[in-house]
gemmi code that builds the backbone of each chain (N, CA, C; Angstrom):
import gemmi

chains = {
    "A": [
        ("UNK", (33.490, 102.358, 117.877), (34.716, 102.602, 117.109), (34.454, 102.360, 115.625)),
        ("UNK", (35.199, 103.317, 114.576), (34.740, 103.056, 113.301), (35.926, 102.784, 112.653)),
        ("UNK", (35.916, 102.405, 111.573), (36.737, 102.114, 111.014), (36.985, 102.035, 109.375)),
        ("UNK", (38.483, 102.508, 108.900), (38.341, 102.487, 107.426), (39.135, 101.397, 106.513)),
        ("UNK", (39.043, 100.121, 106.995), (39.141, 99.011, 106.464), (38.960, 98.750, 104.534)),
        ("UNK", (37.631, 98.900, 104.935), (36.992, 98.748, 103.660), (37.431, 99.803, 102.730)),
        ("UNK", (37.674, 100.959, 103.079), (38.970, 101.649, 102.134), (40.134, 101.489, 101.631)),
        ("UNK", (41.134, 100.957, 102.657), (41.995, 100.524, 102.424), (42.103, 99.239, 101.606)),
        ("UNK", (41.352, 98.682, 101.788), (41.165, 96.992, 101.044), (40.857, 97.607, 99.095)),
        ("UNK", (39.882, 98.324, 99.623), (39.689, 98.664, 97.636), (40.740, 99.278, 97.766)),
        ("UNK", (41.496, 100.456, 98.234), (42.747, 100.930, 97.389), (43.671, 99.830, 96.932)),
        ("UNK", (44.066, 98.413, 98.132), (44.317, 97.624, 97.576), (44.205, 96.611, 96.616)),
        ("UNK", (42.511, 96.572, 95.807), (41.793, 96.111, 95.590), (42.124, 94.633, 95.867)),
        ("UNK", (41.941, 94.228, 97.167), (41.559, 92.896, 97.729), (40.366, 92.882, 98.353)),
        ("UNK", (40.117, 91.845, 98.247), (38.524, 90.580, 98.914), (38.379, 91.013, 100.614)),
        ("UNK", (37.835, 90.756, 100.916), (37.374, 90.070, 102.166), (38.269, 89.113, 102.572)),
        ("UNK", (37.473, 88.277, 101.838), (38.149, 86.857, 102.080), (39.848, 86.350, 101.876)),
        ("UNK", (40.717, 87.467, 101.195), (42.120, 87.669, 100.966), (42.377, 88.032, 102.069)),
        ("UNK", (42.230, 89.060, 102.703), (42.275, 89.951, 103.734), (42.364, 89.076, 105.780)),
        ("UNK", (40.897, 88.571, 105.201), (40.927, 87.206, 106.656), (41.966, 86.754, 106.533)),
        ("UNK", (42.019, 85.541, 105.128), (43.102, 84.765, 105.198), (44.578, 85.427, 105.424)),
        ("UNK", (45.064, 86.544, 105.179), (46.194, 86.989, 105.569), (46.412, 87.281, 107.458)),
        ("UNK", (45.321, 87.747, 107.620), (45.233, 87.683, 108.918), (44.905, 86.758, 109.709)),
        ("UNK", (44.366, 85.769, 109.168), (43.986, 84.085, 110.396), (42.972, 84.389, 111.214)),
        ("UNK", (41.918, 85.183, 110.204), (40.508, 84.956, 110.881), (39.386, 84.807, 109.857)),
        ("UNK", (38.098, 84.944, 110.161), (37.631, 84.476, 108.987), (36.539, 85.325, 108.150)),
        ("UNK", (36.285, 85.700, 106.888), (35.587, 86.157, 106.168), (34.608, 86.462, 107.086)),
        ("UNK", (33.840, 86.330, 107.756), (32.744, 87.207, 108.573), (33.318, 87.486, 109.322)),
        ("UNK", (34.360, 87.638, 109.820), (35.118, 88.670, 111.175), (34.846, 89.842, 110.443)),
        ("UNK", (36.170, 89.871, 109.269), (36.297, 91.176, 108.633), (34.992, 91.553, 107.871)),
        ("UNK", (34.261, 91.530, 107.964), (32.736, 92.025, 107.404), (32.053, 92.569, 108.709)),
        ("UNK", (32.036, 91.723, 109.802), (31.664, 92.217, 110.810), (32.700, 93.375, 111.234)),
        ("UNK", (33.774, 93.151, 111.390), (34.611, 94.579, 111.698), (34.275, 95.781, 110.464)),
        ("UNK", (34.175, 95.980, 109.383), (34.178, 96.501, 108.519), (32.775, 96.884, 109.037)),
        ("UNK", (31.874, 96.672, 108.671), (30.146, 97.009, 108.918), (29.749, 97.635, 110.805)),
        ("UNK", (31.350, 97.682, 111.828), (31.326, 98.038, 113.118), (30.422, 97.084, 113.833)),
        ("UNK", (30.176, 96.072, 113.823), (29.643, 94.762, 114.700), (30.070, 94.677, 115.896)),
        ("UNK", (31.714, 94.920, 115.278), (32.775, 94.404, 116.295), (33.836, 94.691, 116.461)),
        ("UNK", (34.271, 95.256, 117.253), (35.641, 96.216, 117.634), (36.527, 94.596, 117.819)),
        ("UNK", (37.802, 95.282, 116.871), (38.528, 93.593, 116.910), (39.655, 93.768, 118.277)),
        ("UNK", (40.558, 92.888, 118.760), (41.004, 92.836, 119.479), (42.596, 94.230, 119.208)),
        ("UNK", (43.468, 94.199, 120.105), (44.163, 95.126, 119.793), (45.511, 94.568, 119.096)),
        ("UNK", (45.747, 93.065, 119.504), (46.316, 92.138, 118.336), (45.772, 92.532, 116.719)),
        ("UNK", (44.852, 91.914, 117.039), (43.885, 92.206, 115.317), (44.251, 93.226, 114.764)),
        ("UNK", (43.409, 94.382, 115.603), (44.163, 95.676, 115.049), (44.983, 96.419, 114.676)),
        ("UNK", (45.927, 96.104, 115.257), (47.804, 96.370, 114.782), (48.304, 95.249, 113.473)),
        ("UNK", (47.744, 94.223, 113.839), (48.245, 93.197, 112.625), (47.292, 93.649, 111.092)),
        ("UNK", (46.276, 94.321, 111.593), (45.860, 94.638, 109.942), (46.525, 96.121, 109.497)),
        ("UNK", (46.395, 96.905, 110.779), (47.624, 98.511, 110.618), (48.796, 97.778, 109.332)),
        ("UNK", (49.195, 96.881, 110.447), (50.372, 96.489, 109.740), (50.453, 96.073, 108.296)),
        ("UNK", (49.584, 95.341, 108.213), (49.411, 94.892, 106.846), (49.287, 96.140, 105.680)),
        ("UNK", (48.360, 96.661, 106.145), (48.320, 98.136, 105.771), (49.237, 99.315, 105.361)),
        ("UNK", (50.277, 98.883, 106.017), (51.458, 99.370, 106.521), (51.262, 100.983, 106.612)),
        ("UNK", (49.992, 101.419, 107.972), (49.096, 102.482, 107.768), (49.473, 102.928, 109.735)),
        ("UNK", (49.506, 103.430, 110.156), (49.482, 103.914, 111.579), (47.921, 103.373, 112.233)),
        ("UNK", (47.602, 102.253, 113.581), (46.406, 101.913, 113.659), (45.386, 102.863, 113.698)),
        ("UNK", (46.146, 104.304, 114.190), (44.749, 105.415, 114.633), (44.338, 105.854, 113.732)),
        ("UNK", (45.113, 105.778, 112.135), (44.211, 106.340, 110.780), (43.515, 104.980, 110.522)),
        ("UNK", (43.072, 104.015, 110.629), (42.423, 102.286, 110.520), (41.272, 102.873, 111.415)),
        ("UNK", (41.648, 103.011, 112.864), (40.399, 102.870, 113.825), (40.342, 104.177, 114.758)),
        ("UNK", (39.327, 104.906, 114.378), (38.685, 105.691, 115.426), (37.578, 105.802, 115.809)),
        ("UNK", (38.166, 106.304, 117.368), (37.439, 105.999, 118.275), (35.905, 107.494, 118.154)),
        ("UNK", (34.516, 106.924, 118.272), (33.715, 107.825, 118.267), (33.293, 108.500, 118.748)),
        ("UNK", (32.668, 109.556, 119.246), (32.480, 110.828, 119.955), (32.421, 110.539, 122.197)),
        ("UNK", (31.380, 109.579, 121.591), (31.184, 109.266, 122.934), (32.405, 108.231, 123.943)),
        ("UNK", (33.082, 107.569, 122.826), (34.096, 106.746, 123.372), (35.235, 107.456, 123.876)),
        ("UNK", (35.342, 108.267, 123.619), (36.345, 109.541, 123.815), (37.048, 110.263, 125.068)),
    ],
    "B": [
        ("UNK", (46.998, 82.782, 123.412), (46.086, 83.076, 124.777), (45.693, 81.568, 124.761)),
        ("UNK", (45.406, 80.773, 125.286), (44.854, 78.985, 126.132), (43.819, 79.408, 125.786)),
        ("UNK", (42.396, 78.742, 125.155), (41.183, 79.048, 125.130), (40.344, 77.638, 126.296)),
        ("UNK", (41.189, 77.022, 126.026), (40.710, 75.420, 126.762), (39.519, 74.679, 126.295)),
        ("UNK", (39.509, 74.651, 124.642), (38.681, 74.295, 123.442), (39.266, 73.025, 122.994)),
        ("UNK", (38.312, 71.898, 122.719), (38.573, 70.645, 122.158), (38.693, 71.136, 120.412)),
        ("UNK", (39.568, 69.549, 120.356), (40.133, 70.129, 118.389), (38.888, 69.935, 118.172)),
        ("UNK", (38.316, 70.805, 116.668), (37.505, 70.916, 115.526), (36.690, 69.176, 115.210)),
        ("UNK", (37.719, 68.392, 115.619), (37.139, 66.793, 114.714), (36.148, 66.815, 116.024)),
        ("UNK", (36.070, 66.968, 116.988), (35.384, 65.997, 117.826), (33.631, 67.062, 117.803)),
        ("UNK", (33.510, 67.833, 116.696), (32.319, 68.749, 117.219), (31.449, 67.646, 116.080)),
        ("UNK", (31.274, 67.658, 115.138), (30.364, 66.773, 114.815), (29.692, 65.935, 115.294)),
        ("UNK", (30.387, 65.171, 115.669), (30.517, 63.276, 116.117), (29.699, 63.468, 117.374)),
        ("UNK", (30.507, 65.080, 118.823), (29.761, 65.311, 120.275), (28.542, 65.972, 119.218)),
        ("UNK", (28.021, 66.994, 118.459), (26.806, 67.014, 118.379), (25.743, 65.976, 117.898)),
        ("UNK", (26.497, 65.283, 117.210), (24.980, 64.414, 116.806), (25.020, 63.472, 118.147)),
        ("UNK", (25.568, 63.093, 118.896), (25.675, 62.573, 120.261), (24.739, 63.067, 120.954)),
        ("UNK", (24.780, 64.086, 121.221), (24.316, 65.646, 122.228), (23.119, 65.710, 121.495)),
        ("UNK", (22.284, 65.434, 120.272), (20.964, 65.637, 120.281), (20.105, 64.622, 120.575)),
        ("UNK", (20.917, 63.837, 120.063), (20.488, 62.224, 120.203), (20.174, 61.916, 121.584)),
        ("UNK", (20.777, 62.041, 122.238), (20.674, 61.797, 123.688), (19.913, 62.496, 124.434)),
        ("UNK", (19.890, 64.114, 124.064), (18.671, 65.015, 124.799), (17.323, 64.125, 123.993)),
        ("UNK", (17.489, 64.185, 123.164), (15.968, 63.762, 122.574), (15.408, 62.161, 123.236)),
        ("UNK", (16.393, 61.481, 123.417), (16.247, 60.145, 123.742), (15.857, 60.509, 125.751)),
        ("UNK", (16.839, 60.890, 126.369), (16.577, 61.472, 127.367), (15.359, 61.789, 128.006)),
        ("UNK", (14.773, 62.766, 126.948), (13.526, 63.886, 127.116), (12.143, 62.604, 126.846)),
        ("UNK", (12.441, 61.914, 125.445), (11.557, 60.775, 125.542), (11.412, 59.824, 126.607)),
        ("UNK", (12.538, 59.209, 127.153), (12.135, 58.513, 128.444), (11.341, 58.941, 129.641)),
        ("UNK", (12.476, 60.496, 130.110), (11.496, 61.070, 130.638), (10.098, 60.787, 131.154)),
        ("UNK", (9.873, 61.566, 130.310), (8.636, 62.237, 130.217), (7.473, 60.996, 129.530)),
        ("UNK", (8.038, 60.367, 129.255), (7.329, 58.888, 128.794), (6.729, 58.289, 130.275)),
        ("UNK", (7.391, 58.855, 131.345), (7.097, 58.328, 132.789), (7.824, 56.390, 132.466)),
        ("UNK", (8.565, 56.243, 132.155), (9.462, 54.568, 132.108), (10.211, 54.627, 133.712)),
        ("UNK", (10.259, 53.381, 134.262), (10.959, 53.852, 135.393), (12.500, 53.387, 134.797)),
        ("UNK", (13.280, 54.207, 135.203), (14.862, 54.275, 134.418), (15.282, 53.085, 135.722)),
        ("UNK", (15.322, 53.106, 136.323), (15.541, 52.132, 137.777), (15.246, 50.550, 137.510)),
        ("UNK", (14.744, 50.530, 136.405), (14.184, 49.234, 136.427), (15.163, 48.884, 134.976)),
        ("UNK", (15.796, 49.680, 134.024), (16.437, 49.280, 133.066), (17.746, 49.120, 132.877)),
        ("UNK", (18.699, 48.419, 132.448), (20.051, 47.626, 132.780), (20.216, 47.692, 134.338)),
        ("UNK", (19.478, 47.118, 134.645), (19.998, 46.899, 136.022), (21.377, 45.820, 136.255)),
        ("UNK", (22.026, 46.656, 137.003), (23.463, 46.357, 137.584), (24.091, 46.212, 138.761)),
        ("UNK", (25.265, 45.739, 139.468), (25.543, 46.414, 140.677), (26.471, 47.028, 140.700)),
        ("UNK", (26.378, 48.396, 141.338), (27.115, 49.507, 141.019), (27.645, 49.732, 141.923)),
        ("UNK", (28.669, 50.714, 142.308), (29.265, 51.759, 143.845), (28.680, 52.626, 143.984)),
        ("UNK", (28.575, 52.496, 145.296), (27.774, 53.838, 146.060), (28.298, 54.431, 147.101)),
        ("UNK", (29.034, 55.474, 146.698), (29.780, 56.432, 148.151), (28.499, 56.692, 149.281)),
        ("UNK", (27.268, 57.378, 148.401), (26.365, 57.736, 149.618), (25.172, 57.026, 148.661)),
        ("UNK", (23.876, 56.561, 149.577), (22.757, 55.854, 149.093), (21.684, 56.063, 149.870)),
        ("UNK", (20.992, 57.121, 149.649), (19.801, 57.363, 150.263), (18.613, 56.518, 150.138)),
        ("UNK", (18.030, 55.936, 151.328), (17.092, 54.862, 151.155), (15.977, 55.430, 150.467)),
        ("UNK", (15.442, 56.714, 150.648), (14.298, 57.013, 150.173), (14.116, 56.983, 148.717)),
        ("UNK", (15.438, 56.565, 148.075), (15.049, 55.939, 146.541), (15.472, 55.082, 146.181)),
        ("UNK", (15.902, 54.236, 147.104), (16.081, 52.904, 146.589), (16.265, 51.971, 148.090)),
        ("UNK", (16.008, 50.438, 147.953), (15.856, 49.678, 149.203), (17.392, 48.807, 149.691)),
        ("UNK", (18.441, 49.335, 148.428), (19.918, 49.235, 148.553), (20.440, 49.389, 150.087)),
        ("UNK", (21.096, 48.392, 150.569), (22.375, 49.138, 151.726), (23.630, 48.764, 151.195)),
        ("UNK", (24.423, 49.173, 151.441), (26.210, 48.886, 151.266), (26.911, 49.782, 150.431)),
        ("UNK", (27.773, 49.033, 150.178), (28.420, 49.837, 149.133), (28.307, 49.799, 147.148)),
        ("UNK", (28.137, 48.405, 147.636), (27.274, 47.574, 145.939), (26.109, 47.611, 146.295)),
        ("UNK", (25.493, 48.463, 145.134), (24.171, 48.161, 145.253), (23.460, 47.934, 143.634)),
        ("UNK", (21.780, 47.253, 143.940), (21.565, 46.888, 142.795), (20.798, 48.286, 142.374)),
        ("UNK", (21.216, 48.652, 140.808), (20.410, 49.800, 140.333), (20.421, 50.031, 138.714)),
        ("UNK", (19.572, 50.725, 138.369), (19.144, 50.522, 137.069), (20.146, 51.585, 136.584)),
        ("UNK", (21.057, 51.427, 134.917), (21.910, 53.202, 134.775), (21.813, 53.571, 133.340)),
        ("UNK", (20.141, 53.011, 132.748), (20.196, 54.244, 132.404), (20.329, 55.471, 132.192)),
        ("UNK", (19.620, 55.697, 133.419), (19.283, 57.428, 133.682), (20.844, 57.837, 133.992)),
        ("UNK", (21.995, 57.333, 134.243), (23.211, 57.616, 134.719), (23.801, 57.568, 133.400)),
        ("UNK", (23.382, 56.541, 132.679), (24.028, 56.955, 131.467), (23.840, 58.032, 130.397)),
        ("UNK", (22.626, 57.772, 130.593), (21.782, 59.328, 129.311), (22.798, 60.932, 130.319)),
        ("UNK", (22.878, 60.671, 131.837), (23.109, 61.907, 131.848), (24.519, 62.169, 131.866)),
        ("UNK", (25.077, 61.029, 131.604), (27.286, 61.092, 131.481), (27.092, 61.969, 130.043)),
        ("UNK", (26.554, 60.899, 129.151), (27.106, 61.420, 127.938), (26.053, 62.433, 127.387)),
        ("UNK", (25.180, 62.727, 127.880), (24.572, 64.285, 127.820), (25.118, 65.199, 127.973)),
        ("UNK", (26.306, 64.874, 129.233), (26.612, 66.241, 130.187), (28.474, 66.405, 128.988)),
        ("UNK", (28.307, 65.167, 129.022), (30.001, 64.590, 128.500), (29.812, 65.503, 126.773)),
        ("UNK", (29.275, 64.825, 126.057), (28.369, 65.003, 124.395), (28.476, 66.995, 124.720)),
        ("UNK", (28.009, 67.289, 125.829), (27.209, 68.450, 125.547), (28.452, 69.582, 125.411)),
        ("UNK", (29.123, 69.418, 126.453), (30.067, 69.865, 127.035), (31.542, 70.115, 125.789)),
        ("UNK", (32.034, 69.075, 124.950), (32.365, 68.638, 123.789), (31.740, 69.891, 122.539)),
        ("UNK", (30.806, 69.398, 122.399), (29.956, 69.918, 121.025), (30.289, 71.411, 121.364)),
        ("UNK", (30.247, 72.177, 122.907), (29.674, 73.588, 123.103), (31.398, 73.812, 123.184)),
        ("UNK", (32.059, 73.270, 123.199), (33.776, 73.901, 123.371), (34.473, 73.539, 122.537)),
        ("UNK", (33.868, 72.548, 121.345), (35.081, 72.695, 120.522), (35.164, 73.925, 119.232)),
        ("UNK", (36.431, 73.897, 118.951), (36.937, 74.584, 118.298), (35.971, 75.315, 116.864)),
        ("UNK", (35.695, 75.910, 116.535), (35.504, 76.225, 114.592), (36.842, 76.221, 113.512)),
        ("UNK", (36.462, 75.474, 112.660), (37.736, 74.760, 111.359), (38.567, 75.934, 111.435)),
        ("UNK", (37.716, 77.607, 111.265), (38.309, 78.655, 111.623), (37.995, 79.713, 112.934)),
        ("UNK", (38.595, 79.394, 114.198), (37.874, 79.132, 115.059), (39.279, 80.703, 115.421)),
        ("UNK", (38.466, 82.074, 115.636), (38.785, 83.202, 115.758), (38.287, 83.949, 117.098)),
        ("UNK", (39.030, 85.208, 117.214), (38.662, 86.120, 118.457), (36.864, 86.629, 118.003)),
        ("UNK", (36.459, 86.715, 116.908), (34.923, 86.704, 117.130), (33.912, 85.785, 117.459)),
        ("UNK", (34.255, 84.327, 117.083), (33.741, 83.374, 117.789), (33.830, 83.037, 119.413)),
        ("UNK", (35.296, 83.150, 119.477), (35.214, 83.557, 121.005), (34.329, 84.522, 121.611)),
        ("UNK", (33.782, 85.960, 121.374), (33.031, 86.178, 121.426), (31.531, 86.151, 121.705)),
        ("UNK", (31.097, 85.413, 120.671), (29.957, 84.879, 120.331), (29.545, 83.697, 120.962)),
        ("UNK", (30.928, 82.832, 121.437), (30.426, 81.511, 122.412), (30.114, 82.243, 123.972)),
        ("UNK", (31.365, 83.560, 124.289), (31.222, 84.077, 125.624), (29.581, 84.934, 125.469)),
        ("UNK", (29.194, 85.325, 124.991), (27.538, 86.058, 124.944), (26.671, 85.043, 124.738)),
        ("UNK", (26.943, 83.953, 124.081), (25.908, 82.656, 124.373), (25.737, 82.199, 125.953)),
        ("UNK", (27.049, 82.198, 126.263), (27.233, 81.223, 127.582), (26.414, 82.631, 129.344)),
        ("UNK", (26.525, 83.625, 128.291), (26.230, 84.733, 129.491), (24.928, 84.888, 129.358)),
        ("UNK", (23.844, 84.782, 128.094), (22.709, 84.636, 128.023), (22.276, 83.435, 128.578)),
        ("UNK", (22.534, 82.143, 128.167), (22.044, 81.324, 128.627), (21.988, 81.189, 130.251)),
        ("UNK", (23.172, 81.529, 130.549), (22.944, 81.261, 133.003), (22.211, 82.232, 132.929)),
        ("UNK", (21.870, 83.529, 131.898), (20.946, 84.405, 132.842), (19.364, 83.762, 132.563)),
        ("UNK", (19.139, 83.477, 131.360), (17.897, 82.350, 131.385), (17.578, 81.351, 132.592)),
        ("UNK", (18.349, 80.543, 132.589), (18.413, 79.526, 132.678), (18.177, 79.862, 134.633)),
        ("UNK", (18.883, 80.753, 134.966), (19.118, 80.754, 136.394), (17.311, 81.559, 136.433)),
        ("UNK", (16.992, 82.248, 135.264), (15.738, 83.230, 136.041), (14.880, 82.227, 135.756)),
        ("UNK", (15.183, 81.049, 134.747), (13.551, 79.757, 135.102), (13.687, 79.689, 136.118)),
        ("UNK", (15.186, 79.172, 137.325), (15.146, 78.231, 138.099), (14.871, 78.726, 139.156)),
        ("UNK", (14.401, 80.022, 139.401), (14.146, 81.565, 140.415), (12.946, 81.554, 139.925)),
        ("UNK", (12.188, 81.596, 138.931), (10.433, 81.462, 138.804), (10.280, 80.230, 138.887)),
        ("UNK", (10.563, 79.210, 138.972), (10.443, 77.171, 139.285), (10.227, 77.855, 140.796)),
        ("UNK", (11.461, 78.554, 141.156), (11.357, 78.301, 142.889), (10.386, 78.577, 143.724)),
        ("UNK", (9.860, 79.706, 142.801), (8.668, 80.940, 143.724), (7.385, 79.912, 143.446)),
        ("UNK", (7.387, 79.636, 142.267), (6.298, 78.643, 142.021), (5.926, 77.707, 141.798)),
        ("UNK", (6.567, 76.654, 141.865), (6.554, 75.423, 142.040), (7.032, 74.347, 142.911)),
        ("UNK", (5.964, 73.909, 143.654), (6.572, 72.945, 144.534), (5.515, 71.671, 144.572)),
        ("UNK", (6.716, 71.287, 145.789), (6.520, 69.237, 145.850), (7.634, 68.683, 144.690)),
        ("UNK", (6.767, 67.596, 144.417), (7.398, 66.448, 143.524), (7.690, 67.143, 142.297)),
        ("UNK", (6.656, 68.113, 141.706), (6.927, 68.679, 140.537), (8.256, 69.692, 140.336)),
        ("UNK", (8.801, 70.338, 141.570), (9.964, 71.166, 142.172), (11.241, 70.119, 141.965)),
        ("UNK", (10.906, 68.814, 142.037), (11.995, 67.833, 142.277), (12.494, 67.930, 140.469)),
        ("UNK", (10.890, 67.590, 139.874), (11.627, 67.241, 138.460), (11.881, 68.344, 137.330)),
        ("UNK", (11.924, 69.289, 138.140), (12.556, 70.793, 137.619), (13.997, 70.858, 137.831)),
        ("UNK", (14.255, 70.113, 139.421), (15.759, 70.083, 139.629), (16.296, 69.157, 138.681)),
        ("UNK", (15.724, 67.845, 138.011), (16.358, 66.760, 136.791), (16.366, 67.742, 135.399)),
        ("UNK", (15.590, 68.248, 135.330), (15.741, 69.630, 134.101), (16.562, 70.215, 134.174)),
        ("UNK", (17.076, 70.859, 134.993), (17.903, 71.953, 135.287), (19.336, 71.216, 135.315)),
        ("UNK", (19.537, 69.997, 135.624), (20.440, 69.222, 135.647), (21.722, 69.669, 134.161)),
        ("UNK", (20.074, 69.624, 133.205), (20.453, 70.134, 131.650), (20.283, 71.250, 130.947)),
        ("UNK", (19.667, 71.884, 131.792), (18.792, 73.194, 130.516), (20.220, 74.026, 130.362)),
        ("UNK", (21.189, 74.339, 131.115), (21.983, 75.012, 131.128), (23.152, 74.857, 130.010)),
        ("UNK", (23.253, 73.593, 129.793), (23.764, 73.262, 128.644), (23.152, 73.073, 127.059)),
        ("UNK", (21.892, 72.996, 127.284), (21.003, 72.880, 126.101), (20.762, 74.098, 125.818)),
        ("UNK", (20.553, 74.488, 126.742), (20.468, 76.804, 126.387), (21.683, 77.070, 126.129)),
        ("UNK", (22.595, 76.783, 126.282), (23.547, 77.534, 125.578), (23.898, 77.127, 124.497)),
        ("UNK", (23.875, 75.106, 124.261), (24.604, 74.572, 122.815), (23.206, 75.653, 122.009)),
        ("UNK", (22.042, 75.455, 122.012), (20.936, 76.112, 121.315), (21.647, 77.593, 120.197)),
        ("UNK", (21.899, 78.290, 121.712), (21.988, 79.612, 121.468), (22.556, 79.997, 120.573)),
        ("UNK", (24.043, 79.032, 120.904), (25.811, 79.486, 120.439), (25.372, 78.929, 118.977)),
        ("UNK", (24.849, 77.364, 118.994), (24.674, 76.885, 117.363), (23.490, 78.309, 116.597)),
        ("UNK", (22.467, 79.118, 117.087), (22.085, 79.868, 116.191), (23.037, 80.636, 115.397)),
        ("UNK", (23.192, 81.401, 117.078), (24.534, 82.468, 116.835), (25.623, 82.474, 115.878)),
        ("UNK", (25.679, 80.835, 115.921), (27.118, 80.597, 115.293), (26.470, 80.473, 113.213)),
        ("UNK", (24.662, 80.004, 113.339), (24.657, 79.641, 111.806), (24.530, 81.404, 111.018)),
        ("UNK", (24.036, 82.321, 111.871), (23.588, 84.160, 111.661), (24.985, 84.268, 111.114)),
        ("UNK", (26.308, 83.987, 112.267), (27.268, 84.173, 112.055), (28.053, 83.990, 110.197)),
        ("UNK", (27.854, 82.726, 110.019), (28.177, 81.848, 108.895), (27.291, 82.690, 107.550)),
        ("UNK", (26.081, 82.911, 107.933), (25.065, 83.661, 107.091), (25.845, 84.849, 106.872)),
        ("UNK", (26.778, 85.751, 107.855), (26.381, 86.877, 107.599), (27.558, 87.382, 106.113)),
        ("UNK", (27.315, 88.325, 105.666), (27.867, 88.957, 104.592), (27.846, 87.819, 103.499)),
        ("UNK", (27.211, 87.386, 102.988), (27.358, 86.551, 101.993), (27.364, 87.279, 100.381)),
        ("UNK", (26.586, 88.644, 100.884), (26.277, 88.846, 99.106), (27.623, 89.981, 99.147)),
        ("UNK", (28.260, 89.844, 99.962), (29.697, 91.114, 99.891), (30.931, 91.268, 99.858)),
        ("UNK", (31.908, 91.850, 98.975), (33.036, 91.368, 98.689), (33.981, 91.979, 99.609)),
    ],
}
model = gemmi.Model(1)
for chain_id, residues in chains.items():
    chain = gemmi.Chain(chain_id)
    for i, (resn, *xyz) in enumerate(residues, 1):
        res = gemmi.Residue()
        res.name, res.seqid = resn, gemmi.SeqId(i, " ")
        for name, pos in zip(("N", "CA", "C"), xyz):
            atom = gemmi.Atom()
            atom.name, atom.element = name, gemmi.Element(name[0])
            atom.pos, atom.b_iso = gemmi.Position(*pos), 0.0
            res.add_atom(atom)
        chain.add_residue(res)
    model.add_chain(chain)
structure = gemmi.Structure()
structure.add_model(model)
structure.setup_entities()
C-alpha cells in the first residue's frame, strides 16, 4: 500500500514530528508509514484522513497486486 | 485495545536486572559451582525426586540459588520484554509481535537440532538453557529492533 502523506504534510508545511504528535504515535511511525515500511492500522488511517480532512482512499492506495 | 504491557517506569530498573542476572547466571553456570551447595535452606517440596537430592518430606534441605537466578531471570525478563515504550504505539506493537515470532522459531529449531543431536547429560543441560534462551532471544531481538527503530529517519523532516 502506498501512500501520499508526505504530500499532504508539505502542503501543510508540517514536521514529522508535528504530525505524530497530533496523532499519538511517534516520529518513526510516520517516517516508516511515509517511506511504506508499514501499512498503519485502519484507526491510524482514518485519524490522519481526518486530520487531513482528505477522503482515506486519496491518503492510501492500495497497489497493483493488493487489489 | 488491552495490550497486557507493564507501565514504561518498570523497563529500565527489569533490564538492568535481566542482564545482570543472565550474565551472573551464565557465570555460575558454566563456572561448574554446585548451586546446591549455596544458601542452603529448608524449603517446600510438592514433588522431590531423589535422584537429585537425598531430601524426603515435605521440608527439605536445598541450596536456591539456582531458584533464585531463575525467578528473577524469568520474572526481570518477562518485565523488561513487555513493558511499555514512553511512546509506546501500533508499530512497536508490531515490532515486539515479529521479535517474539522470530525468536520461538529460533529458539524451538535449536531445541529440534539439541534433540537430533545431542544426548545424555549434555541433552539435560540444554534443557537448563532452554529454560532461558526463549526469553533472551527475544529481549535480544526486540531491544535491536527496537534501537534500528529509534535510529530510523533521523536525518528527515
Amino acid at each position: 500500500m502506498k501512500n501520499r502523506i508526505r504530500v499532504f504534510r508539505a502542503e501543510l508545511n508540517i514536521s514529522q514530528e508535528e504530525l505524530a504528535n497530533q496523532m499519538g504515535v511517534s516520529r518513526q511511525t510516520i517516517h516508516a508509514i511515509e517511506n511504506n515500511k508499514y501499512a498503519p492500522s485502519l484507526t491510524l488511517g482514518m485519524k490522519i484522513a481526518k486530520y487531513f480532512n482528505i477522503p482515506v482512499e486519496e491518503i492510501f492506495v492500495l497497489e497493483q497486486e493488493e487489489k | 485495545m488491552k495490550n497486557y504491557l507493564f507501565p514504561s517506569r518498570f523497563k529500565n530498573i527489569s533490564g538492568l536486572i535481566f542482564y545482570l542476572t543472565t550474565l551472573i547466571g551464565a557465570v555460575v553456570y558454566f563456572s561448574g559451582v554446585s548451586m546446591d551447595e549455596i544458601l542452603v535452606m529448608k524449603v517446600p517440596a510438592i514433588i522431590n525426586d531423589p535422584i537429585f537430592t537425598n531430601n524426603k518430606g515435605i521440608w527439605i534441605e536445598n541450596g536456591i540459588l539456582d531458584e533464585l537466578i531463575t525467578v528473577v531471570l524469568i520474572i526481570s525478563g518477562i518485565i523488561h520484554s513487555f513493558s511499555r515504550e514512553k511512546m509506546e504505539d501500533e508499530y512497536i506493537s508490531i515490532i515486539r509481535l515479529q521479535a517474539l515470532t522470530w525468536s520461538i522459531y529460533v529458539n524451538y529449531s535449536l531445541v529440534l537440532l539439541a534433540t537430533l543431536l545431542i544426548f545424555g547429560m549434555a541433552y539435560f543441560h540444554v534443557m537448563i538453557i532452554h529454560l532461558f534462551s526463549l526469553i533472551i532471544l527475544f529481549n535480544v531481538r526486540f531491544q535491536l529492533k527496537l534501537r534500528s527503530y529509534y535510529k530510523s529517519g533521523t536525518d528527515e523532516e
